[in-house]
N, C-alpha and C positions, 0 to 999 in steps of 0.2 A: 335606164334612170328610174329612180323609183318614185313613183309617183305622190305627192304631196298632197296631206289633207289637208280638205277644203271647210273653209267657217261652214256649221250648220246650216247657216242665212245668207249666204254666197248665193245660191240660184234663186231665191226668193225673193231678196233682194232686187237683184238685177230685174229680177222677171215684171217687180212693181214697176220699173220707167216705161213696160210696154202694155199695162192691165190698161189702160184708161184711153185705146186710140179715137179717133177723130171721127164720128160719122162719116160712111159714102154716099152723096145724097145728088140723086139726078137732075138733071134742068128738062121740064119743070118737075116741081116736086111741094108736094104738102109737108110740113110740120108743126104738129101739136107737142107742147111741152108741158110740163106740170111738177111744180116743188111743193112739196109738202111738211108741216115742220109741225110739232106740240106747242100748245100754246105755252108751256110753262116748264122746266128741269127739261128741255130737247137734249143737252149733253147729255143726260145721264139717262136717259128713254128706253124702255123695254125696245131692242132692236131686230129682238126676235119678231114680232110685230109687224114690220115693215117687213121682213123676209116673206112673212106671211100672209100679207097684203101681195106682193107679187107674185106670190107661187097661184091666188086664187086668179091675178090676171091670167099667166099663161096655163091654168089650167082649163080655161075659158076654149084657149084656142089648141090642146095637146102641146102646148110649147115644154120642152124640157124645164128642168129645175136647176137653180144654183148650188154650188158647192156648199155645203156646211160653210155658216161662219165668213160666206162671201160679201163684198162691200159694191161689187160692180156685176153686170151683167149683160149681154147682149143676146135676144131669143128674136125669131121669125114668127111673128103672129100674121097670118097670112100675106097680102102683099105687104104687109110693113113691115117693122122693123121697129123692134122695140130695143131702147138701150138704160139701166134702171145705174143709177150710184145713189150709194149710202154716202152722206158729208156728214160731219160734225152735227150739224143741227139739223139738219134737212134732208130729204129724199129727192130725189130730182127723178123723171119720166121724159125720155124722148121719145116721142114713135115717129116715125119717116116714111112715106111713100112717093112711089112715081106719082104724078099727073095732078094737075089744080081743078078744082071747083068751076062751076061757070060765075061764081057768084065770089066775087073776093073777099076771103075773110066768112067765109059762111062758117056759122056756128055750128052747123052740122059735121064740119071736120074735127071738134073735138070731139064728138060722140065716139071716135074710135076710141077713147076710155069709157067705158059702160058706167051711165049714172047710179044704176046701183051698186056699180063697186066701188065709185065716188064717193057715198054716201059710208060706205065702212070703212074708209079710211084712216089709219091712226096718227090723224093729226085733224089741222088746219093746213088750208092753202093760204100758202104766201104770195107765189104767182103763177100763172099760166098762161102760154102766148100762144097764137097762129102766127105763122113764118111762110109767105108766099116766095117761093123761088121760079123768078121764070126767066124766059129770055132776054138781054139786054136790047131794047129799042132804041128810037130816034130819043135824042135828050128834050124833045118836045111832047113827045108819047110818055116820058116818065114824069113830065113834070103832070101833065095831066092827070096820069093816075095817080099819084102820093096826093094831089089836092081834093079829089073822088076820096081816098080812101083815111087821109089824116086829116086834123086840124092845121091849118095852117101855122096859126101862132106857136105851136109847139115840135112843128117840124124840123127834125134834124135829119140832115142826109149827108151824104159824101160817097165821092169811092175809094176803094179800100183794096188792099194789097196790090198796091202798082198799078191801078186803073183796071184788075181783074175782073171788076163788081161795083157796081152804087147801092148802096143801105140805104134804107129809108124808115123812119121811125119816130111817133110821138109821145111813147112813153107814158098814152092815156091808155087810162080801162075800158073798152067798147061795151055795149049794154047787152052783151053777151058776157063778160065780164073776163075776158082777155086781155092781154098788149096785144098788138099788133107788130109786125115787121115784116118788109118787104126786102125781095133780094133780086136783085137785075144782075144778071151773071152774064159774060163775054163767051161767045162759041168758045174759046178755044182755054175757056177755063174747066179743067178737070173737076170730079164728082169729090173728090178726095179735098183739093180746096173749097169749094163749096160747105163740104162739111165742116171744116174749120172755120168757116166764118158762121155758118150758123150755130157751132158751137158757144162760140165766142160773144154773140149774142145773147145767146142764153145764159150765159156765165154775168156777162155784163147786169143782166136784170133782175138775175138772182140776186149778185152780190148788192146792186143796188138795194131791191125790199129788204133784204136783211141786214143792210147799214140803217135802212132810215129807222127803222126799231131803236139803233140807240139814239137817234134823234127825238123818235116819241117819248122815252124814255127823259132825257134831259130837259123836254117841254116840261112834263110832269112834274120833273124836279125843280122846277126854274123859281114857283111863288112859295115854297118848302125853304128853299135856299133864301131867297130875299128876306122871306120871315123869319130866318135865323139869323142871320146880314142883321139885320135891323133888331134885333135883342139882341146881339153879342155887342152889336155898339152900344148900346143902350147900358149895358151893364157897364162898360170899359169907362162912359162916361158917370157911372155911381162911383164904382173905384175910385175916380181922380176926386170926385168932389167927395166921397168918404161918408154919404149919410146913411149907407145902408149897410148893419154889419158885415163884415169881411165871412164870415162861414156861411151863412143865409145867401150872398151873393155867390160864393163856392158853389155851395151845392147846385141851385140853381147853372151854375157854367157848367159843374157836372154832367150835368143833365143834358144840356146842349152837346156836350163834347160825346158821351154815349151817341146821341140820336144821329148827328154827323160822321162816327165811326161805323154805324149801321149803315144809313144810304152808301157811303161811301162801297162796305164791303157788298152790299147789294147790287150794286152798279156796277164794280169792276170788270166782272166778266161780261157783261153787255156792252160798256163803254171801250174794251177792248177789243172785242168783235168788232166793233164799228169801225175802229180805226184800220181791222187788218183788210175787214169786205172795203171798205173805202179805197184802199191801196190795190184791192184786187181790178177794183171797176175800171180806176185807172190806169193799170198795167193792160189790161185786155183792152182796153180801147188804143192803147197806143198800138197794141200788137197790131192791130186792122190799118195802121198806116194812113189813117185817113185825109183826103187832098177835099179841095173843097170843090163840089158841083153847083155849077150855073149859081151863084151867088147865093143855095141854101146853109144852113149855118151849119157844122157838122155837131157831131156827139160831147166829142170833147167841150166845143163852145157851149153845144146845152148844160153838159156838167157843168161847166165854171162858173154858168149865172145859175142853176138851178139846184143841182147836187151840193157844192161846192160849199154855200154856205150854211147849210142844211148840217154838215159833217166840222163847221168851223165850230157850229154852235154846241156841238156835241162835246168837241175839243173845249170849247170857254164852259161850261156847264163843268167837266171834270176838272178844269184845272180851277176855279172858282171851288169847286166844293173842297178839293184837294187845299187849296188857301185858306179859306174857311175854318177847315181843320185845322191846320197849323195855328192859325190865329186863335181860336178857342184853346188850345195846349200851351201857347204861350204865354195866354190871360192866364190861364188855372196853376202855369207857375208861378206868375207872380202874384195874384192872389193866396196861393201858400206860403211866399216868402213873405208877404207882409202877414199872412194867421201866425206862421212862425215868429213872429217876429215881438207882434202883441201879445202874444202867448210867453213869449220869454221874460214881454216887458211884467205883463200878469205873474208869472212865476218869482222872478225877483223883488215885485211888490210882494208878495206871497213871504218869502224869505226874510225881508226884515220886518214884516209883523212878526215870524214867528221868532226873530231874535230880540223886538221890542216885547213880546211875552215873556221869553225864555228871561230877560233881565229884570220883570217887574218879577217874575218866578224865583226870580235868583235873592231880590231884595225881601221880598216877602220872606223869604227862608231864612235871613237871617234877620229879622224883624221877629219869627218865631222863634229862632233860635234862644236871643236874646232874652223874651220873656218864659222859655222852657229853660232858662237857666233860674229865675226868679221863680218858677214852681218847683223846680227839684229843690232849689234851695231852700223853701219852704218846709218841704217836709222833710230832707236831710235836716234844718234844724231841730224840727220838733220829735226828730228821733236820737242825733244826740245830745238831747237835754235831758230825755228819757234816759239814757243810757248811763249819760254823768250827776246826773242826780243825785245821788249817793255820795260822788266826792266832793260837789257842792254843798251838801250837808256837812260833810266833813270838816271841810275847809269855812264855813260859816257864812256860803255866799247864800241868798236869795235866788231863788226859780227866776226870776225877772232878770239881774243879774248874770248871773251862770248864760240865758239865754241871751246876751245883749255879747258878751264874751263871745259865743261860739257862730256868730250872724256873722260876720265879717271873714273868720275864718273858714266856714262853709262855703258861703257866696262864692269866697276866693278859688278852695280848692273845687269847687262845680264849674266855672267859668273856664280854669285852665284844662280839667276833662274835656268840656263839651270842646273847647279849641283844639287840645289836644285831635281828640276823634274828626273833627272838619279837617284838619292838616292833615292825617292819615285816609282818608278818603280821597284829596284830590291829587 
């Protein structure tokens, strides 16, 4: 049989559902994480940069280098384990080792990223966590230590995937300047699930800082929006009552409708980021299957009262500005349907001035007419009386005479000309 070619992107394809596997992370085990993002055009970021931000990590430690043009990575920096992804906006760093600290949460566990290579990093930090994995205890042993190591009031726990694990997590920044999370893993839970859940984690907190961005975002926007709110009414109520001319108020809504269509396009890609991280945090959290322990409140519960309306406001801020908009586009139509409108009325006042001109124009012309029949006829007489002079001598008439004769017949035949020539012109 002959063999059939294959799409160019056949193995490439295929080969992406398995570039991005799951951490393998031992019990116990340390994890330092770190996302990194530009404060400003991240989509569109020199990405070479970040290639080369990590080539100087693993050059640190002889770790090989990435593929040209690569977006994922996984190298052995001595006992850890470093695992590097490019995202749309952000860079993410995991490193993984065996064995915990005596000290929970010691902030000397992130130093496995060198402050000075911290410090050249092409961006900003959006987040970074410590991730304690150890053995799952008595449920009176873990309540002890999440109350040592979180605040209370902001404690969310649960376990997760089938009672394999209890989470434990408050979602604060330690004055090391971390999150924290803890992970009580079950004997007979494998290194391969572990990773998944601390993946999963990570995912959760990433997508979280980088939703609440279009939260800060829509704060920003929030007394911008009210202070247009309140001059689009403002005007809608001049329209109705009519005292401020219709083009002066146009423009002015012009103005407003530009500055509306700006935030607007400003926003979009940040207020849709927010909605998709939003949907991520939620998907991942449902993924961990969370049951509820000893009466703490789980993740999910934290999002609903804390996340939750945080990304609602996000939602009311776009759809408000989105309103907003429309309503200033449907003022400025009918504001040009009444400019149009007065402007017609203007124009047809216009129109019969100029045919109440065009008629005093018309009378006047023949008002001139009439007396340019009285000057021709003037001097047609006193040429032929000049002319007939001669046969009035003849004939025995007087100059006075002869001229009182030829005055009626002149008049006559000038009046029927000039009539004449007005019929033939119109």
């Amino acid at each position: 049989m002959a063999a059939i070619e294959d799409h160019p992107l056949r193995y490439q394809l295929a080969n992406e559902l398995h570039a991005r596997p799951f951490p393998t992370i031992p019990v116990p085990g340390t994890v330092a994480y770190l996302a990194v993002k530009q404060p400003s055009e991240a989509v569109h970021r020199d990405r070479m940069a970040d290639l080369q931000h990590l080539k100087d990590l693993l050059d640190r430690h002889g770790a090989p280098h990435p593929q040209p043009g690569a977006t994922h990575h996984t190298a052995q920096l001595g006992r850890y384990t470093l695992k590097w992804e490019q995202h749309t906006e952000f860079v993410s760093y995991t490193l993984h080792g065996d064995g915990i600290s005596d000290r929970a949460f010691d902030p000397k566990d992130f130093e496995l990223f060198p402050p000075d290579w911290l410090e050249k990093a092409p961006g900003q930090r959006i987040t970074s966590a410590l991730i304690r994995v150890v053995a799952r205890p008595e449920p009176e042993q873990i309540k002890t230590c999440v109350r040592d190591w979180f605040v209370p009031e902001s404690l969310a726990m649960a376990t997760v995937l089938d009672d394999n694990a209890v989470v434990a997590g408050d979602f604060r920044i330690d004055p090391a300047g971390h999150m924290r999370f803890a992970l009580f893993v079950n004997k007979e839970t494998g290194p391969q699930r572990v990773g998944r859940v601390v993946q999963r984690l990570c995912e959760i907190e990433t997508y979280r800082a980088m939703s609440m961005l279009g939260f800060s975002r829509a704060r920003g926007l929030t007394p911008t929006i009210s202070a247009m709110d309140a001059s689009l009414s403002e005007m809608m109520r001049e329209m109705t009552r009519g005292h401020v001319p219709a083009d002066q108020t146009l423009s002015q809504l012009l103005t407003i409708s530009a500055e509306l269509e700006a935030m607007a396009a400003q926003s979009a890609f940040r207020f849709g980021a927010t909605g998709a991280y939003a949907a991520l945090v939620n998907q991942r959290i449902s993924l961990l299957r969370e049951e509820r322990f000893v009466g703490f409140q789980t993740m999910a519960e934290f999002m609903l009262r804390r996340f939750e309306p945080a990304m609602r406001t996000v939602e009311s801020t776009e759809k408000r500005l989105d309103v907003l908009a429309d309503r200033a586009r449907r003022a400025g139509e009918l504001l040009r349907t009444r400019v149009d409108v007065e402007r017609s009325a203007q124009n047809q006042a216009l129109l019969e001035s100029m045919d109440r001109r065009a008629d005093l124009q018309l009378r006047l012309q023949h008002t001139v007419e009439g007396l340019s029949v009285v000057a021709i006829s003037y001097y047609a007489v006193s040429l032929a009386a000049y002319a007939l002079y001669p046969l009035g001598k003849a004939l025995d008439l007087s100059k006075g005479m002869l001229t009182a004769i030829l005055t009626p017949l002149v008049i006559g035949a000038v009046f029927l000309a000039v009539r004449r020539i007005r019929k033939n012109l119109h």
